[in-house]
N, C-alpha and C positions, 0 to 999 in steps of 0.2 A: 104822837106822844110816845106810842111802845117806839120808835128808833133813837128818840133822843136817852130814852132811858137805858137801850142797848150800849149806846154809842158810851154812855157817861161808864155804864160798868167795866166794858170794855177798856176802855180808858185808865179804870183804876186795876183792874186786874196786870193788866200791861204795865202801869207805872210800880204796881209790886213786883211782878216778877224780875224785872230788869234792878230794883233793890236787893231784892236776896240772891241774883245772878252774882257767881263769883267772876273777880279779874287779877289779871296775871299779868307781870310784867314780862314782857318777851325783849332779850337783849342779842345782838346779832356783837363779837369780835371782827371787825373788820383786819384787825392787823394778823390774829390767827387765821380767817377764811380763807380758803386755797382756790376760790372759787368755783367748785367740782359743780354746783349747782343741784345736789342731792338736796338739798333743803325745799328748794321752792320746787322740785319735780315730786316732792313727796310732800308737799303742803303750798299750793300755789295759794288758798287765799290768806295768807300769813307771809311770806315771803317771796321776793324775785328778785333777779342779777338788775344791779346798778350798772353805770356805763363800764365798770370793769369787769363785769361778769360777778362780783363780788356780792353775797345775799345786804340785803336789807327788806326790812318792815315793808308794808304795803303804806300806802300813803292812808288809806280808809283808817289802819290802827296806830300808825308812824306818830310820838309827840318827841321823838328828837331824832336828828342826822347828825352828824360828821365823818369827816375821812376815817374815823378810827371805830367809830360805831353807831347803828341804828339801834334805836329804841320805840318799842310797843306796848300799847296796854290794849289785851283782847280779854275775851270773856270765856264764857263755860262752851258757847256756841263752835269755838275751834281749838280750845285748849287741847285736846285729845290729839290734832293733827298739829299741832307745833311743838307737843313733846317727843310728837313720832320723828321730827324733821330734827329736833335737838337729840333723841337719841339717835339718828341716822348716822347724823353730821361727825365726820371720821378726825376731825379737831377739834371737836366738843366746842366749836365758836359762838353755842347756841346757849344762853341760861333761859327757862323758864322759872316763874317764880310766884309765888301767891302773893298776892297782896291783900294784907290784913284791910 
């Protein structure tokens, strides 16, 4: 009985915190990118080179692709390392952004 009752609090402790966790939308310019690869060598779980050596989104936070641009929505968990990779990034091809 005490596991099921761990288990249940657990559960709702986890379902609030992942509520009041912020997210952000992280957008990669593809057509600015120069591909230097400063992005994902300073924030590899948010970023890596696509077939052109070009940043894009990880697939785990990726909710869109094209030639022209990746898009992500991460959380509080790496926000800190993909603003360091947006401020790195010497073409600024990086927005981060809150989402309300």
């Amino acid at each position: 009985m005490l596991d099921a009752l761990e288990n249940f609090l657990l559960e709702q402790f986890t379902d609030e915190a992942e509520e009041t966790m912020a997210k952000y939308r992280v957008k990669v310019d593809k057509d600015t990118c120069i591909a230097c690869g400063v992005c994902y060598s300073t924030c590899p779980d948010v970023f890596e080179p696509d077939e052109e050596n070009k940043s894009q989104v990880v697939s785990k936070y990726r909710v869109s692709a094209s030639q022209n641009a990746s898009e992500g929505i991460i959380d509080d968990s790496v926000a800190d390392c993909a603003q360091s990779a947006k401020d790195t990034c010497p073409v600024q091809a990086i927005t981060v952004e809150t989402i309300e």
